[in-house]
N, CA and C atoms as an extended XYZ file, in Angstrom:
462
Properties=species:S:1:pos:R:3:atomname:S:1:resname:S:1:resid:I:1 pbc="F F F"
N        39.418      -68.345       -9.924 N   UNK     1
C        40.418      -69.373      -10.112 CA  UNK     1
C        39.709      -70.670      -10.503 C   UNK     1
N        40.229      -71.257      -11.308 N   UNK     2
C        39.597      -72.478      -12.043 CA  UNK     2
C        40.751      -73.773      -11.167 C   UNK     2
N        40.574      -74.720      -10.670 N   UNK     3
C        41.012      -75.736      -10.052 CA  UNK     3
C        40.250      -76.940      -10.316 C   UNK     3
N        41.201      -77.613      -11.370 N   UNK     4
C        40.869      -79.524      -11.412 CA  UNK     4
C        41.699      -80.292      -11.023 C   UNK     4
N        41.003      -81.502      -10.904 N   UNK     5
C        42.015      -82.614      -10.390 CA  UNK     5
C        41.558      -83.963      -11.150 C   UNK     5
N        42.657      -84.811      -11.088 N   UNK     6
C        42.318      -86.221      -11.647 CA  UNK     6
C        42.918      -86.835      -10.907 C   UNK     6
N        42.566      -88.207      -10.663 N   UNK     7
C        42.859      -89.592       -9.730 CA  UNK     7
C        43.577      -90.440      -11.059 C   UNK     7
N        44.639      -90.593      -11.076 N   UNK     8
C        45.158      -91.798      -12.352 CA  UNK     8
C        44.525      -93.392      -12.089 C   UNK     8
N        44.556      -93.962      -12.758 N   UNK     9
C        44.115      -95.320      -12.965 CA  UNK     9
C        45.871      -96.177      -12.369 C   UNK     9
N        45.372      -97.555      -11.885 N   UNK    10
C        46.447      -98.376      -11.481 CA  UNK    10
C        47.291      -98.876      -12.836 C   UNK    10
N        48.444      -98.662      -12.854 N   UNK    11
C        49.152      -98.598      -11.914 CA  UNK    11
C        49.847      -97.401      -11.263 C   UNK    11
N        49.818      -96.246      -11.572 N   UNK    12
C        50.097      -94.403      -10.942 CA  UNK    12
C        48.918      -94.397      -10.029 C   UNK    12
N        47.976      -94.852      -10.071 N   UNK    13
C        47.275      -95.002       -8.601 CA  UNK    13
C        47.943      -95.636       -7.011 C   UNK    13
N        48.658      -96.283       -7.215 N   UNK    14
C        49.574      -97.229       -6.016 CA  UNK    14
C        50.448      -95.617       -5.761 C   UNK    14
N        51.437      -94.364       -6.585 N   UNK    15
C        52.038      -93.814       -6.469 CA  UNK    15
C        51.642      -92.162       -6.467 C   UNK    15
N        50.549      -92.174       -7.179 N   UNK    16
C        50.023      -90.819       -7.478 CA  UNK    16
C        49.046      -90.318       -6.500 C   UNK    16
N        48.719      -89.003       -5.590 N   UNK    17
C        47.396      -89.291       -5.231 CA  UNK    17
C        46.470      -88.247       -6.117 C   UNK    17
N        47.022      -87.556       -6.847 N   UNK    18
C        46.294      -86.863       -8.077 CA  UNK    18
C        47.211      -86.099       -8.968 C   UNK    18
N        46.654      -85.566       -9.953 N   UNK    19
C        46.839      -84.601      -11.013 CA  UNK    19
C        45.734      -83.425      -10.368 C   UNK    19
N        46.335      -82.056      -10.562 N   UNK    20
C        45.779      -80.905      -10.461 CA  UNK    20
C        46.419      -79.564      -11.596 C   UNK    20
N        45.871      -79.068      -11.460 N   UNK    21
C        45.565      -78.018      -12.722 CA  UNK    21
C        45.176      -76.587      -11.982 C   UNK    21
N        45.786      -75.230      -11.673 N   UNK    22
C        44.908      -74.298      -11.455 CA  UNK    22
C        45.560      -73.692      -12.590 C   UNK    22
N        44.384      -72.591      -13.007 N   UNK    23
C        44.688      -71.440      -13.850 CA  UNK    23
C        43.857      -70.280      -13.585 C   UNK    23
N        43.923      -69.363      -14.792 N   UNK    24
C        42.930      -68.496      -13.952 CA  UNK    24
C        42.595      -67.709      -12.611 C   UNK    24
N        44.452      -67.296      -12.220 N   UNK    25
C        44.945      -67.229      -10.635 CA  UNK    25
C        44.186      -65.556      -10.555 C   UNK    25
N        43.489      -65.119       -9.452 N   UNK    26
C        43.282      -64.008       -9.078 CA  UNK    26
C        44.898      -63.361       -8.684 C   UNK    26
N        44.657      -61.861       -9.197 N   UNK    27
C        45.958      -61.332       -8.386 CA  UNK    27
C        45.439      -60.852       -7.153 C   UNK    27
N        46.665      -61.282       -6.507 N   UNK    28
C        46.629      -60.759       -4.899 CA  UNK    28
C        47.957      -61.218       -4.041 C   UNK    28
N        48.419      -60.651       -3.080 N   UNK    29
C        49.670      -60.998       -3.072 CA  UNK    29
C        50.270      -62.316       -2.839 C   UNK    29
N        51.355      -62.325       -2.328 N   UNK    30
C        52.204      -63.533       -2.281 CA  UNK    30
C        51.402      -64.754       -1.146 C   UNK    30
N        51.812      -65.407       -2.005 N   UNK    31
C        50.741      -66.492       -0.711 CA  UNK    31
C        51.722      -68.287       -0.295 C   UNK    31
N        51.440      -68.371        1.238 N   UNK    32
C        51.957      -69.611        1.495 CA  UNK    32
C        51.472      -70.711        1.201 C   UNK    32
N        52.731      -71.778        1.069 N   UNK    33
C        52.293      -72.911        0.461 CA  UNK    33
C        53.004      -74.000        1.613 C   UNK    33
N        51.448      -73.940        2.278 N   UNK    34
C        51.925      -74.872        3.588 CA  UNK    34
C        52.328      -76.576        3.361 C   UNK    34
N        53.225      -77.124        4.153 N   UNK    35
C        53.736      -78.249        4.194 CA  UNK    35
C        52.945      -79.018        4.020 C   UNK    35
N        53.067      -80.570        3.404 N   UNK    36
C        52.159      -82.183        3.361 CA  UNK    36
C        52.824      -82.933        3.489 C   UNK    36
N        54.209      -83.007        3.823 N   UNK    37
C        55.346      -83.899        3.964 CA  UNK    37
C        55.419      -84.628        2.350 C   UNK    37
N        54.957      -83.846        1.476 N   UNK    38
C        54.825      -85.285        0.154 CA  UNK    38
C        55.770      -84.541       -0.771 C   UNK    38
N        55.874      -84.799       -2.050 N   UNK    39
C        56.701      -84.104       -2.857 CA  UNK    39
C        55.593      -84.076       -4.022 C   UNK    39
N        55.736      -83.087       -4.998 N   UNK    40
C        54.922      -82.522       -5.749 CA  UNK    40
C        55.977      -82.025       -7.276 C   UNK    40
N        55.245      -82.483       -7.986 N   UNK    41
C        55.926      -82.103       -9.286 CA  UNK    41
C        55.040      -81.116       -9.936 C   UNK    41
N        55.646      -79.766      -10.620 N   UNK    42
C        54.909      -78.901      -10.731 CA  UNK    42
C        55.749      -78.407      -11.901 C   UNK    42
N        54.608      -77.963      -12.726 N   UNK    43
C        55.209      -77.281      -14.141 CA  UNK    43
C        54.319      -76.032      -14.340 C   UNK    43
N        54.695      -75.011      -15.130 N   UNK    44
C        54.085      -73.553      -15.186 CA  UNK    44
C        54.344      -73.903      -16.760 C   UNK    44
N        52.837      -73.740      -17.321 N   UNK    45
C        52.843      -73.974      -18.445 CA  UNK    45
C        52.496      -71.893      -18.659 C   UNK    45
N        52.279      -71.297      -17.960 N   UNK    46
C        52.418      -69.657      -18.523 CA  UNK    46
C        53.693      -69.192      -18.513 C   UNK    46
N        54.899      -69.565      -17.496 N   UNK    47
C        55.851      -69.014      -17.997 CA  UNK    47
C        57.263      -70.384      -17.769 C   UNK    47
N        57.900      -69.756      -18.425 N   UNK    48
C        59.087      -71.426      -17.968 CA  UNK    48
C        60.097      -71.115      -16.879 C   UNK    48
N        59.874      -70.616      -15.454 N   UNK    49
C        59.897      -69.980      -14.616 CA  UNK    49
C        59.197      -70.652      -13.426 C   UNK    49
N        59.905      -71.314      -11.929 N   UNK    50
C        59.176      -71.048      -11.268 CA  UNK    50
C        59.764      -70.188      -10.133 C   UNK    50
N        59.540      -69.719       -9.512 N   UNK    51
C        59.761      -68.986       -8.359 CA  UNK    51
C        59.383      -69.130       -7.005 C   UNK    51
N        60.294      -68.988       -5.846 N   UNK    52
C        60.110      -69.175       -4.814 CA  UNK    52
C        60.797      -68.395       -4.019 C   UNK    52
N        59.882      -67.567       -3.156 N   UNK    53
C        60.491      -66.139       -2.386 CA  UNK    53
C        60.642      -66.478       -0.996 C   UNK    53
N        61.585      -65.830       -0.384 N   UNK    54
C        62.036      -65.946        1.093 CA  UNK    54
C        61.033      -65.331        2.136 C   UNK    54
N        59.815      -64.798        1.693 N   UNK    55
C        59.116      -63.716        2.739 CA  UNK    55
C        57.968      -63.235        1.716 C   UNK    55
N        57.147      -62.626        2.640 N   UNK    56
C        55.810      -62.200        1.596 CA  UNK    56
C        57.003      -60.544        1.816 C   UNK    56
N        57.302      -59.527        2.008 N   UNK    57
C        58.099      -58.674        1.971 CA  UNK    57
C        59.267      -58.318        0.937 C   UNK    57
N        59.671      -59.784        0.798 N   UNK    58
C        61.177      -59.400        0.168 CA  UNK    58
C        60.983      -59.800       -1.347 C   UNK    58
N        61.782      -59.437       -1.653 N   UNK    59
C        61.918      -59.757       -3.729 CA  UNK    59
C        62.906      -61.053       -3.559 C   UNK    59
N        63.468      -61.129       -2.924 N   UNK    60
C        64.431      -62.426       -2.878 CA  UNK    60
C        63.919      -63.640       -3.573 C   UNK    60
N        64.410      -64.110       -4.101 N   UNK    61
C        63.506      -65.140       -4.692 CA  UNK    61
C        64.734      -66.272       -5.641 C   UNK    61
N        64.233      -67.980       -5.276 N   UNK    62
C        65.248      -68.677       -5.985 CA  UNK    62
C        64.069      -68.928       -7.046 C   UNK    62
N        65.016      -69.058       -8.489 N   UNK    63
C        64.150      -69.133       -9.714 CA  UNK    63
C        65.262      -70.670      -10.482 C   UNK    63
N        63.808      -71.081      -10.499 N   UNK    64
C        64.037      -72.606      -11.221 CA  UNK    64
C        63.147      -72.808      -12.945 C   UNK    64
N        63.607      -73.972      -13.210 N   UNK    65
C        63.396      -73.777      -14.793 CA  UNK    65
C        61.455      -73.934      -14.516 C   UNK    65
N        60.844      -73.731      -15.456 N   UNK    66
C        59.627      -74.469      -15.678 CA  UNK    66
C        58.823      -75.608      -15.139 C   UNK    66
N        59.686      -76.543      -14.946 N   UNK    67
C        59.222      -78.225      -14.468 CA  UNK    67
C        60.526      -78.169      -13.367 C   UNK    67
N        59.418      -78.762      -11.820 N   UNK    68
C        60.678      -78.315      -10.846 CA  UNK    68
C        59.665      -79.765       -9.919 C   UNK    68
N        61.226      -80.212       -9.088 N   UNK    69
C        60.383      -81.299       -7.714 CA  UNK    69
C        60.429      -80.484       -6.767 C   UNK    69
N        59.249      -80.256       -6.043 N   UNK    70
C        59.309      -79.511       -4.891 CA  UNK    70
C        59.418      -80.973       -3.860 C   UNK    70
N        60.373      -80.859       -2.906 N   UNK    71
C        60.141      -81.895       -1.882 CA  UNK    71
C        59.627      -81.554       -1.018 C   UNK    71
N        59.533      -82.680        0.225 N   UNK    72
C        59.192      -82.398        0.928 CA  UNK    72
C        59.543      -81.564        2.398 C   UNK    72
N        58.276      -80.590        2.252 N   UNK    73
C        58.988      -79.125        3.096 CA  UNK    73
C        59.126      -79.338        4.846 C   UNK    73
N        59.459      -78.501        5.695 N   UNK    74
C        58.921      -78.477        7.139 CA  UNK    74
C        58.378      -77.479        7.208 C   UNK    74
N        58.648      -76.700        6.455 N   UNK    75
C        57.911      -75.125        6.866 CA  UNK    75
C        57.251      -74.691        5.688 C   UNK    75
N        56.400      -74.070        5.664 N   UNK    76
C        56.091      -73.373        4.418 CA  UNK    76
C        56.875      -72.537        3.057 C   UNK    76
N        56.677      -72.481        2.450 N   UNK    77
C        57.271      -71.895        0.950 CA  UNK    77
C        56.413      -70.596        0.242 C   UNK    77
N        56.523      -69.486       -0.167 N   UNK    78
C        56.171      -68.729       -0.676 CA  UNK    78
C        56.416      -68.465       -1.915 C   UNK    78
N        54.791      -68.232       -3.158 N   UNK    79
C        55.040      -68.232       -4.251 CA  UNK    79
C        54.219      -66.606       -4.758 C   UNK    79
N        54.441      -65.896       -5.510 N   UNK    80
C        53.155      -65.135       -6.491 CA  UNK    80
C        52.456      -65.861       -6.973 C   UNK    80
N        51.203      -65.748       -6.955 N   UNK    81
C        50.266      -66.514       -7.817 CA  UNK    81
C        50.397      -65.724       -9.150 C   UNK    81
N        50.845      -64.507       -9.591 N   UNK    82
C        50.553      -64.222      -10.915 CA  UNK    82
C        51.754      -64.327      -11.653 C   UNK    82
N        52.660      -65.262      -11.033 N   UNK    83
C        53.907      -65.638      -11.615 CA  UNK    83
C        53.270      -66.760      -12.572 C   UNK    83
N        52.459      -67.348      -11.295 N   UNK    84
C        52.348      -69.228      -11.990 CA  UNK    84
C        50.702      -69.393      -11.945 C   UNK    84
N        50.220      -67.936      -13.123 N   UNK    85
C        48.886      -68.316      -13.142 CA  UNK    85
C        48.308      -69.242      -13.983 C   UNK    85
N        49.348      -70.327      -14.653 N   UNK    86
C        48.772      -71.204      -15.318 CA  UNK    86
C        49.801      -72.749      -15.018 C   UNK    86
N        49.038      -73.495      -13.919 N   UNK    87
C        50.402      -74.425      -13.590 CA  UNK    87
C        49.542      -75.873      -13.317 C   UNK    87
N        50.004      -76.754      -13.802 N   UNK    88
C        49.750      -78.038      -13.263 CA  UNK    88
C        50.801      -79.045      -12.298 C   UNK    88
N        50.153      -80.186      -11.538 N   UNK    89
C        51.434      -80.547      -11.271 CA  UNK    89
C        50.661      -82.392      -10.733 C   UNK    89
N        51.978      -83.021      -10.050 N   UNK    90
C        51.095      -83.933       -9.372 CA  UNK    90
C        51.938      -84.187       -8.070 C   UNK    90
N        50.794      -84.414       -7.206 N   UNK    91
C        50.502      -84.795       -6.214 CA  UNK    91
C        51.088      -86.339       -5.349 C   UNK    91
N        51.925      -86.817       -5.380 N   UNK    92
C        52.551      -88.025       -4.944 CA  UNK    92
C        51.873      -88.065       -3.465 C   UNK    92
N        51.930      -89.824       -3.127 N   UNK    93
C        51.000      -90.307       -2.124 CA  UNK    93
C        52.407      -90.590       -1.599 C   UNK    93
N        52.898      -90.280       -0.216 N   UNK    94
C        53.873      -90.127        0.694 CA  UNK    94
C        54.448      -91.461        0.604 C   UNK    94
N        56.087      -91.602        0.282 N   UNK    95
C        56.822      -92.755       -0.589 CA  UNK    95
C        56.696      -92.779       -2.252 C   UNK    95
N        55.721      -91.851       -2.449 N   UNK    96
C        55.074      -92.639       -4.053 CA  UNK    96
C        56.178      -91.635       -4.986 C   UNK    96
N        56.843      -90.713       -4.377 N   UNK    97
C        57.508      -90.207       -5.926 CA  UNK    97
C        59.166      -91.208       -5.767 C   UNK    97
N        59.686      -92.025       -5.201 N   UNK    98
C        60.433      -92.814       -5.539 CA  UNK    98
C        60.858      -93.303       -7.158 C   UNK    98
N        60.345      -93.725       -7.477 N   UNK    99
C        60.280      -94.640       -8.817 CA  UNK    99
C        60.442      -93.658       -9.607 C   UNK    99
N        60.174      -92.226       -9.238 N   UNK   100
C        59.852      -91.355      -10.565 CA  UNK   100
C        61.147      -90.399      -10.602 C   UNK   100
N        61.738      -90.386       -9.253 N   UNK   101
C        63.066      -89.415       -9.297 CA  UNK   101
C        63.830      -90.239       -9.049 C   UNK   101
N        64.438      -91.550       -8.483 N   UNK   102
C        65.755      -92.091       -8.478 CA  UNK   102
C        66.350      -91.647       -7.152 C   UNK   102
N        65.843      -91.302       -6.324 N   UNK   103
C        66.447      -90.341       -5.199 CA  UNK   103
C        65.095      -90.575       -3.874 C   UNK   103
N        65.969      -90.400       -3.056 N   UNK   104
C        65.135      -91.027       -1.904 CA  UNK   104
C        64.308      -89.417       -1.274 C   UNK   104
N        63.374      -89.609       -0.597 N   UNK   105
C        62.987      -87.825       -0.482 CA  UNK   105
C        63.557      -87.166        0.249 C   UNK   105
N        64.433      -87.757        1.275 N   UNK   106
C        65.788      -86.821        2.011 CA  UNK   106
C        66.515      -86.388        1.213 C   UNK   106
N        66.782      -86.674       -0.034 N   UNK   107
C        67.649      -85.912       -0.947 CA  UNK   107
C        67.022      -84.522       -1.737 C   UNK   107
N        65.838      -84.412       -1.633 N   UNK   108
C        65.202      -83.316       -2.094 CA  UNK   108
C        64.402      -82.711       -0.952 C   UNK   108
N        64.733      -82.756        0.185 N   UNK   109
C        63.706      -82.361        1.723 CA  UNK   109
C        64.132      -81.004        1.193 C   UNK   109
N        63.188      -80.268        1.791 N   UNK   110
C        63.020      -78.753        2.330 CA  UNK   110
C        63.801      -78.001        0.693 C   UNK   110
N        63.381      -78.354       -0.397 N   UNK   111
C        63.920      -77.537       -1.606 CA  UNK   111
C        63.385      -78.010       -2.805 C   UNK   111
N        63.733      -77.454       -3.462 N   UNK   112
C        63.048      -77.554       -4.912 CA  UNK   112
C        64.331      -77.984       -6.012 C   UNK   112
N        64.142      -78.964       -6.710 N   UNK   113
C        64.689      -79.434       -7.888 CA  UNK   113
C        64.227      -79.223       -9.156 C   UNK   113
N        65.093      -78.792      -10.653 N   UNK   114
C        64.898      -78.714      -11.833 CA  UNK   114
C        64.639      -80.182      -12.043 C   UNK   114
N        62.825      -79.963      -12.495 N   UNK   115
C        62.850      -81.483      -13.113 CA  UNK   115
C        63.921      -82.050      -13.735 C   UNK   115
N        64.258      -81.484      -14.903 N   UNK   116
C        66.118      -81.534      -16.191 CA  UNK   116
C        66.899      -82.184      -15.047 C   UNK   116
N        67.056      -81.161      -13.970 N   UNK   117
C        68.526      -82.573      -13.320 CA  UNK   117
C        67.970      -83.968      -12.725 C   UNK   117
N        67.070      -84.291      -12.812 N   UNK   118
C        66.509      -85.386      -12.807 CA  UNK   118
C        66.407      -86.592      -13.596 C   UNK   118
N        65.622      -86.124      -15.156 N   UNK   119
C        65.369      -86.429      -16.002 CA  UNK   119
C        65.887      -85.957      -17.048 C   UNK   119
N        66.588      -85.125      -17.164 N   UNK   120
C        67.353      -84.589      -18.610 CA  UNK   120
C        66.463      -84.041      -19.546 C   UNK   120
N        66.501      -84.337      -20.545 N   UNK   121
C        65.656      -83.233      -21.568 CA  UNK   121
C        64.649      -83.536      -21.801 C   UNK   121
N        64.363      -85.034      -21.163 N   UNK   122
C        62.752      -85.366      -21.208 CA  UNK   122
C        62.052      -84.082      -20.543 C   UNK   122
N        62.615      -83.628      -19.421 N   UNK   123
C        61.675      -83.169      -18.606 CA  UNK   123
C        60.970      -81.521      -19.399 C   UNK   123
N        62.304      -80.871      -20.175 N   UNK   124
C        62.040      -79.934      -20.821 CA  UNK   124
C        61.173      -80.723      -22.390 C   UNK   124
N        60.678      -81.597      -22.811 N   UNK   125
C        60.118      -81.787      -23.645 CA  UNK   125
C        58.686      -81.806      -23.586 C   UNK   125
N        58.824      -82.936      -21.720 N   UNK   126
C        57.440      -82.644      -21.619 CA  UNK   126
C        56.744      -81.195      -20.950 C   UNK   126
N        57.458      -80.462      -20.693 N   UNK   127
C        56.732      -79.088      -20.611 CA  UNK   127
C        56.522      -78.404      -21.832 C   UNK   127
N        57.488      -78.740      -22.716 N   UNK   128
C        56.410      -77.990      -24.026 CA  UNK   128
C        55.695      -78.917      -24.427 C   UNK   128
N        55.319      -80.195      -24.198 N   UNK   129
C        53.963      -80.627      -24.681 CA  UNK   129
C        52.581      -80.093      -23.862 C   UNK   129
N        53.127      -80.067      -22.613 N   UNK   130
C        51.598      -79.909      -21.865 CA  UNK   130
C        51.937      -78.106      -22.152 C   UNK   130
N        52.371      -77.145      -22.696 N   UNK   131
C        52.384      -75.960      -22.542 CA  UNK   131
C        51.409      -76.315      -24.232 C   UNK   131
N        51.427      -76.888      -25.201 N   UNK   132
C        50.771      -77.017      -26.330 CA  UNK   132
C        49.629      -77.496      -26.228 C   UNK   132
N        49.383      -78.023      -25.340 N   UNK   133
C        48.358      -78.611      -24.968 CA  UNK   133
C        46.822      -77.790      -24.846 C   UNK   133
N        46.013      -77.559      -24.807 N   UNK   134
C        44.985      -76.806      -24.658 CA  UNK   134
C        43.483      -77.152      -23.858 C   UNK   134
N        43.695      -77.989      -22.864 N   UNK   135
C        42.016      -78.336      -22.407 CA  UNK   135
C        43.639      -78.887      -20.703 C   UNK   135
N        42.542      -79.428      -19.764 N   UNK   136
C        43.363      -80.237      -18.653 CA  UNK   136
C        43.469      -81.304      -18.920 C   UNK   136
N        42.149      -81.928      -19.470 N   UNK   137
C        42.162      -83.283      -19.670 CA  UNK   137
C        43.371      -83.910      -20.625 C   UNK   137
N        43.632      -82.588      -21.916 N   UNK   138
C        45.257      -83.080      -22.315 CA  UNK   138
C        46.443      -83.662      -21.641 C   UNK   138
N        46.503      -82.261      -20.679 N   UNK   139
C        47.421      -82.428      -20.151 CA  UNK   139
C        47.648      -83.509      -18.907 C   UNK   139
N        46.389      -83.632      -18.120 N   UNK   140
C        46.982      -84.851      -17.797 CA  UNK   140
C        46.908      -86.098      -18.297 C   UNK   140
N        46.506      -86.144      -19.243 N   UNK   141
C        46.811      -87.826      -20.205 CA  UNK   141
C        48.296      -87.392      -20.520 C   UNK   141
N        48.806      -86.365      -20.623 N   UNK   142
C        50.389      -86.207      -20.911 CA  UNK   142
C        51.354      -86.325      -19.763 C   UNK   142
N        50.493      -86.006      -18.660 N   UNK   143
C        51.531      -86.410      -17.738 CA  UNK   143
C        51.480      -88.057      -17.114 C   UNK   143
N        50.222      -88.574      -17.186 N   UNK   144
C        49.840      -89.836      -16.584 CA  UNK   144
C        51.032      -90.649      -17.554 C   UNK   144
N        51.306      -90.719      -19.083 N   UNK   145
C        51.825      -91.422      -20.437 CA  UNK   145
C        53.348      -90.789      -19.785 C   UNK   145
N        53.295      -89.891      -19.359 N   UNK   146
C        55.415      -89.477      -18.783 CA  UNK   146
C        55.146      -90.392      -17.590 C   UNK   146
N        54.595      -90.286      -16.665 N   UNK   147
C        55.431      -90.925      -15.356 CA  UNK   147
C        54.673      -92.848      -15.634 C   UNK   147
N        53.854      -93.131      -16.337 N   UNK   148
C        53.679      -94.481      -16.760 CA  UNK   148
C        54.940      -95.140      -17.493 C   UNK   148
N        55.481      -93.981      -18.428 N   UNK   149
C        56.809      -94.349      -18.788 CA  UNK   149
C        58.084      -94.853      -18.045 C   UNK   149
N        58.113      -93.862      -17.153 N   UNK   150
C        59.172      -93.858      -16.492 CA  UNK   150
C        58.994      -94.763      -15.232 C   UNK   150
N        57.695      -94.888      -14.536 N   UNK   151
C        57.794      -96.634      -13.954 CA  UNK   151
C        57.990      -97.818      -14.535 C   UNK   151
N        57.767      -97.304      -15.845 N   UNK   152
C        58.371      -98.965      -16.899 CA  UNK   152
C        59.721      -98.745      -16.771 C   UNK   152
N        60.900      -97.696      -16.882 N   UNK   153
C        62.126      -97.508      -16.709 CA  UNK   153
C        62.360      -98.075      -15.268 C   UNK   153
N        61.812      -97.622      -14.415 N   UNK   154
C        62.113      -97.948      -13.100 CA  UNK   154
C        62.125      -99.187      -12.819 C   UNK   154
């Protein structure tokens, strides 16, 4: 598994606490994705799909578009890694995704949001840019230039 990260420059430094990148996911089964109280924006640039299963056991599973807000959880969440073996996302510093969703994080606690009902078709635009994209370092200058945007909106 290949795993990077980037620290943004101020001003997504006051809100961000990184950009990360894995790809290159080993298969092996379903694995938990324990709580940070923070919210996390996450896009699957391998498929436009994300998924989230009720149990390492069951097939149950809620399926969201591509670019999704995961909020903040109490319990853990279960994903396949060979669903989302190619995914970036970022990392918000606890309070810091405010400005970027319009919504306070009790409104997204314990679930996952379609970036789109958020942001509308921006959000599906910028997943096919960073899905065109080809190195990390692209992609996060593509995401740092979206949410720099959208604190100028804010």
């Amino acid at each position: 598994m290949i795993y990077r990260s980037y620290t943004p420059s101020p001003p997504l430094s006051d809100f961000v606490e990184r950009f990360w990148q894995c790809s290159d996911v080993p298969s092996h089964p379903r694995v938990r994705i324990l709580p940070t109280g923070t919210i996390e924006l996450v896009v699957n640039v391998s498929e436009n799909e994300v998924r989230v299963y009720d149990s390492p056991q069951s097939d149950a599973c809620a399926r969201y578009s591509g670019a999704v807000i995961a909020g903040p959880y109490k319990g853990c969440c279960m994903i396949d890694p060979m669903q989302h073996s190619s995914i970036i996302g970022v990392h918000f510093k606890p309070g810091g995704a405010f400005p970027f969703l319009g919504a306070p994080a009790d409104e997204v606690a314990d679930m996952h949001v379609d970036l789109e009902t958020l942001w509308g078709r921006t959000a599906a635009e910028l997943r096919e840019r960073l899905c065109a994209a080809t190195t990390a370092d692209q992609r996060f200058s593509l995401l740092e230039d979206a949410l720099v945007s959208r604190l100028r909106e804010s």
